[in-house]
N, C-alpha and C positions, 0 to 999 in steps of 0.2 A: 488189174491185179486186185485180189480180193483185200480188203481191210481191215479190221476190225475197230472198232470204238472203245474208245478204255472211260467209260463214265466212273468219277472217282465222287463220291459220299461224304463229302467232311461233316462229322458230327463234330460240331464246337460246343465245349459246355463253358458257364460262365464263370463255374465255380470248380477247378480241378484241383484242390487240395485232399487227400484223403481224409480218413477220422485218425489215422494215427499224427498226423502233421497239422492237423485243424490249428491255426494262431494265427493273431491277428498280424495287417500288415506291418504295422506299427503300432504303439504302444508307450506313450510315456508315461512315469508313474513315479510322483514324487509326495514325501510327506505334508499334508496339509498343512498351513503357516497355521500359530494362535490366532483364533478370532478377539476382533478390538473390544476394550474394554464397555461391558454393556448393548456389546451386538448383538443381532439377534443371529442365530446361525441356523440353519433349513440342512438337515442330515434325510436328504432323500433320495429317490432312485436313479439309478441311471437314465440318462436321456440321451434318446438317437437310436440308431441300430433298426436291423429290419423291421417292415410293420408299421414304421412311423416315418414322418415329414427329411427325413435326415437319415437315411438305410445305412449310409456309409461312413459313419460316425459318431461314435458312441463318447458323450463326457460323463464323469461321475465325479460329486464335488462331495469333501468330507466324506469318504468311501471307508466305512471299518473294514476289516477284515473278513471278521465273522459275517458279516452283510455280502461280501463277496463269496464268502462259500457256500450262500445260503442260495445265492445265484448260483453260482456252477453248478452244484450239485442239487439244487430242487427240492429245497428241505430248509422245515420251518427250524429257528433257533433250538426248540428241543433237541433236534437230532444231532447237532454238532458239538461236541466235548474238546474243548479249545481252553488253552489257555485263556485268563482274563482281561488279556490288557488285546486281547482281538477284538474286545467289544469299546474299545476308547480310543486306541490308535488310531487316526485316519489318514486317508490318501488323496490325492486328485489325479484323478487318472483322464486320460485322455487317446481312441483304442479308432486304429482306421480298421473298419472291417473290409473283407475281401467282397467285391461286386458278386451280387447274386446268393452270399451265405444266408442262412436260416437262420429264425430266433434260436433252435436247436443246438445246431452248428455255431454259432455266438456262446452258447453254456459250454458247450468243450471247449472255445476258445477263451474263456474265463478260467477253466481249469489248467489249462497250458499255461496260461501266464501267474498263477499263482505256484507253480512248479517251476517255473523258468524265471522269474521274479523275486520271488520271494523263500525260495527252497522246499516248498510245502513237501511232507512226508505225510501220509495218512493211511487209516488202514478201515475195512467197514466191521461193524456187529452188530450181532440182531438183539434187542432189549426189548424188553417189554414193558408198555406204557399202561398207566392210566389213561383214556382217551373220551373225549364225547363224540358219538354219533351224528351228525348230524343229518336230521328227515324231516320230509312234508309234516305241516300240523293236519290235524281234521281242519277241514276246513280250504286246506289249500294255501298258497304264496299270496302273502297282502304286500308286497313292493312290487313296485312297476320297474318294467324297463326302462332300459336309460334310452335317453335323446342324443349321447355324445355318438361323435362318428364312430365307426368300430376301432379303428387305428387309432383313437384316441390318446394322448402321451401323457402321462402324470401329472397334475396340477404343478404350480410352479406357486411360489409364497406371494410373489409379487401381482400373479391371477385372483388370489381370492379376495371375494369381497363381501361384507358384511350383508346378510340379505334377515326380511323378517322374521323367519323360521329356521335361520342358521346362516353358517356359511357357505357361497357359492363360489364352487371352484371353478376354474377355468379348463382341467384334464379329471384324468380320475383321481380314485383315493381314498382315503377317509383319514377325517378329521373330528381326536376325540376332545370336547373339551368336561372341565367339571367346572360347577357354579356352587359358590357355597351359597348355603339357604338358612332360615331361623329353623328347621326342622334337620335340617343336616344338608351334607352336599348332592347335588346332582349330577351323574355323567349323560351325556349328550354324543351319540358317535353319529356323525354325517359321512354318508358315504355316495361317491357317484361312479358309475361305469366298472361296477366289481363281477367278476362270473361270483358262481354260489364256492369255486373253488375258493377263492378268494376273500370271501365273506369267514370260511371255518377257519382260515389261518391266520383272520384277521381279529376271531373270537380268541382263538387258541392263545396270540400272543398275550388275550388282558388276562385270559384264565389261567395261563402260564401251566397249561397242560395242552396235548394234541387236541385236536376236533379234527374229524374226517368226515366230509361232504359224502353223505349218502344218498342224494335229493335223484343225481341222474339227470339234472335240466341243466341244458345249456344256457348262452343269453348273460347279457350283463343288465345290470342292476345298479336304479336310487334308490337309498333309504335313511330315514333318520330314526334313531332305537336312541330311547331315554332308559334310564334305571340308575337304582341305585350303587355306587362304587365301594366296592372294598378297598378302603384305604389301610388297612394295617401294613402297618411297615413303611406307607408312604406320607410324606410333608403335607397337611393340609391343604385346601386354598387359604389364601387372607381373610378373615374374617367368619372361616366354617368350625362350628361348635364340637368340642370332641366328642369323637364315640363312646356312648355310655356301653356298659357290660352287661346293663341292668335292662337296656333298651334294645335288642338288637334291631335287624331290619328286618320288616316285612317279607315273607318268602314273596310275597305278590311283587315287591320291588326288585327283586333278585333279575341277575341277567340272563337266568336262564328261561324264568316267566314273561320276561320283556321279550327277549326275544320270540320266544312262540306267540305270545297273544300282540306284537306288534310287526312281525316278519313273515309270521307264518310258518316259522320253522322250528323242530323240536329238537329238544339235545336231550342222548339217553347216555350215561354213565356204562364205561365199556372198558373192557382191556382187548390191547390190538399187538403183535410185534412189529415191532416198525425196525427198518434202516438207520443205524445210526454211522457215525462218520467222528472217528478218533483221530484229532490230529497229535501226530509225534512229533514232528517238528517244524519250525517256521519260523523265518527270518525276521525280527523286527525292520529291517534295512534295507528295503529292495534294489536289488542290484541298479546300476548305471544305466538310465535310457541310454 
């Protein structure tokens, strides 16, 4: 009697959450305790999550807010118009990701839990900014590639350590310090295992306007860039002379000369519309793990 074979196909996938249900397994998320009197306290990035040593487990210790929407949605502090107390408040979170999810699929799952957590309301609009450019100099890129692994995970405080030319980290990062001097102060930015995306958002934050990477090279990147800091509006170091009115700085000292003739890369004065991201409302309280 004739038979027939019934071969059946199972595609298993690892990750079958959609994009509208994207959230983590779990999730707990409570307010940071005060740090002790004269601690030192380290406000830095999440660690875990795919890419790195730990895929299924993401901690973030003293987590602002504002720091968290700047992960969901992929967008430097300019673009976010939040209340103020999103940039002091912080959290400890602690997020099981789902096996097999993408760093992608992690940024929606950051946006769920600040809607499902914390009541986030927000709305988008386009502004337009002041921005810098940022391009190859003549001459070409004078930082070299990095030596860290590609999966590299963020330095950690208790990694770095004092080396003769700066500090050495243990992940990536950049670390800025200023040195006061008998001529005035110095800043000092060390940086290890940055793309070039990451280098203009990392200008952007001290120029406190956008920079957009126009360079088009992949690849991470060390570098150490000196120049002189604008302090107005900010506390000196101990022992740096105030800024005279009379004296200003050197354009040669400026960070936008440091960077081209120490990076290789140029910043041109631009307006761009960019994505902005209005929050309407948000819980100081996050709900009950």
């Amino acid at each position: 009697m004739p038979y027939t074979t019934l071969i059946l196909i199972l595609v298993c996938t690892a990750f079958a959450q959609t994009p509208e249900t994207l959230s983590f397994e779990v999730a707990s998320v409570r307010p940071s305790p005060p740090p002790a009197p004269n601690a030192r306290q380290f406000f830095g990035p999440p660690r875990g999550g795919p890419g790195t040593s730990d895929p299924g487990q993401i901690t973030w210790t003293s987590a602002a807010l504002r720091n968290i929407l700047m992960t969901a949605y992929d967008l430097p502090t300019f673009q976010i118009t939040a209340p103020e107390w999103l940039s002091s408040t912080r959290y400890d979170i602690a997020a099981k990701v789902p096996p097999g999810a993408t760093k992608e699929q992690v940024r929606i799952m950051w946006q769920a839990l600040l809607k499902e957590r914390f009541g986030l309301v927000m709305h988008h609009e386009s502004k337009e900014f002041q921005v810098d450019l940022m391009t190859l100099a003549k001459g070409g890129l004078k930082i070299r590639k990095t030596d860290l692994d590609p999966n590299a995970e963020p330095f950690t405080p208790a990694g770095v350590t004092n080396g003769k030319d700066g500090p050495i980290m243990n992940g990536t990062g950049s670390i800025l310090t200023i040195f006061a001097g008998t001529s005035g102060p110095t800043a000092r930015m060390t940086a290890k295992g940055l793309s070039l995306p990451e280098v203009a958002q990392r200008l952007g934050q001290y120029l406190h306007h956008p920079v957009i990477d126009q360079t088009g090279l992949a690849g991470k990147y060390d570098f150490t860039l000196e120049f002189t800091p604008d302090l107005s509006g900010m506390p000196l170091p101990p022992g740096a002379p105030a800024p005279s009115a009379d004296s200003p700085s050197e354009p040669a000292s400026s960070i936008a000369f440091a960077v081209e003739k120490q990076l290789g890369l140029k910043l041109t004065a631009g307006k761009s519309k960019l994505d902005v991201i209005v929050v309407d409302y948000v819980e100081k309280i996050p709900t009950e793990n």
